[in-house]
N, C-alpha and C positions, 0 to 999 in steps of 0.2 A: 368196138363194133364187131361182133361176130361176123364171120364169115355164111353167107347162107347157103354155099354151097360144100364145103368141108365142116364148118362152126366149130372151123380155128379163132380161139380171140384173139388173135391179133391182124388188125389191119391197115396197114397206111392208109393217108389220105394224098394223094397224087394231084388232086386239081380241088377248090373250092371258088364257087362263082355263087356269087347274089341275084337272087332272082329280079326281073324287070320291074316289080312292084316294089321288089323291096322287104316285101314278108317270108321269104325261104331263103334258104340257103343250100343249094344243089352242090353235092360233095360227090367225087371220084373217087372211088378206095381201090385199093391191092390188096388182096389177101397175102401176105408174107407164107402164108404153106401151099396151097394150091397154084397160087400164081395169077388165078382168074380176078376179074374188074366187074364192078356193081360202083352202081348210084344210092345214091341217098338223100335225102332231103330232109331238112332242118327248119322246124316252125314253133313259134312261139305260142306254148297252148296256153290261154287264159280262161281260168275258170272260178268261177261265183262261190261262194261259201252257202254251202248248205243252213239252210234256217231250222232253228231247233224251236219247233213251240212248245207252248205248256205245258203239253202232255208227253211230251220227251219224241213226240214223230220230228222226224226228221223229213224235207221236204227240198228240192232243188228252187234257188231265187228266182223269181217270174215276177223280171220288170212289169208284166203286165195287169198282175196285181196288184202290185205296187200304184199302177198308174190308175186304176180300178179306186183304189181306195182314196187319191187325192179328187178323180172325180165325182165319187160321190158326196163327200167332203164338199166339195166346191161348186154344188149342184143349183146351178141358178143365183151366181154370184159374179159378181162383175170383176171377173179374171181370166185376160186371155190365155191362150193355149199355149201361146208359148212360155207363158210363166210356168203355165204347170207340166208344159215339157222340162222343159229349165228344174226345177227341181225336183223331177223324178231323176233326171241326170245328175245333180247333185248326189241325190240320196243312193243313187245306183256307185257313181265312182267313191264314195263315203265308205259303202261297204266293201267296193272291191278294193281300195286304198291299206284298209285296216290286214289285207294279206292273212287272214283267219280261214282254217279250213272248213269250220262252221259259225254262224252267230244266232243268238237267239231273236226271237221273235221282235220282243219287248225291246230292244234295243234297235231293232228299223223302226218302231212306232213312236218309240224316241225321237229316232230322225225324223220319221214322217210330220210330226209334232212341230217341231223347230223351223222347218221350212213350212207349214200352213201357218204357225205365228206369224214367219213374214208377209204373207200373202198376202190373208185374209183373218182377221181374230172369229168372225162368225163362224167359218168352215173348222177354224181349230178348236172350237166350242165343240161344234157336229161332233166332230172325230174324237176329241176327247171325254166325251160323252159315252160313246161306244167303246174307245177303249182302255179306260178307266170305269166302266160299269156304274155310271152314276146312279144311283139309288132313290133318291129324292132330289128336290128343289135347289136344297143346301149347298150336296153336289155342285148345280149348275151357278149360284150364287157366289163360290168361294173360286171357281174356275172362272167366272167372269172379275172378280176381282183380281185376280191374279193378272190377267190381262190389262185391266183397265188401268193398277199404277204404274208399268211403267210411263204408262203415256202423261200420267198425271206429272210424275216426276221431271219429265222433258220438259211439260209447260211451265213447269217452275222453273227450269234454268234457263228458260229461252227469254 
């Protein structure tokens, strides 16, 4: 730590104490050339991975978007709020988990994807409609079958 009054680098630390909460760490330093004493403070900065879309913009992660797109997805479907709190928290610690300095788009719509299969198969129909650009009928025919075996599959081994 530089000294901010000389900006000798070098500085002992004479005293470290934890903050009451628990998130800082308040530090005492010496300057070894000056002589003089400063504080400092030590916190844990967490931050989101920039989303890279299509078109190569870059953009900062806004759970609120996030949470925007499950509910309109989920628009008049019988799914409370805290499920779709629940896996907007999912898909948020997912991304922060993966420690990437950026991630691309298609890869939250992925996740977003995975948690409305669980949810709801109609809202994951919704949303993959829109973002898989379904084109015609066939489209929505071949993503409803998609859906539908595995549940076919389960009734046969139950």
């Amino acid at each position: 730590m530089k000294c901010p009054f000389c900006k000798h680098p070098d500085t002992q630390v004479i005293d470290s104490r934890e903050s009451e909460e628990g998130e800082s760490i308040r530090r005492r330093r010496r300057c070894l050339s000056c002589d003089k004493r400063f504080t400092t403070y030590e916190t844990v900065e967490l931050r989101m991975p920039q989303v890279v879309k299509q078109n190569g913009m870059r953009s900062e992660f806004d759970e609120q978007k996030l949470r925007t797109s499950f509910t309109r997805a989920l628009h008049k479907r019988p799914v409370s709020t805290e499920l779709v709190d629940a896996a907007v928290d999912h898909v948020t610690q997912k991304v922060f988990a993966l420690g990437e300095r950026e991630i691309g788009s298609r890869h939250i719509g992925e996740m977003v994807m995975k948690e409305l299969l669980k949810l709801d198969k109609v809202a994951y129909i919704r949303f993959a409609s829109v973002y898989k650009s379904f084109q015609d009928v066939g489209d929505f025919s071949d993503a409803i079958d998609a859906v539908s075996k595995p549940a076919v599959k389960r009734r046969k081994s139950d």
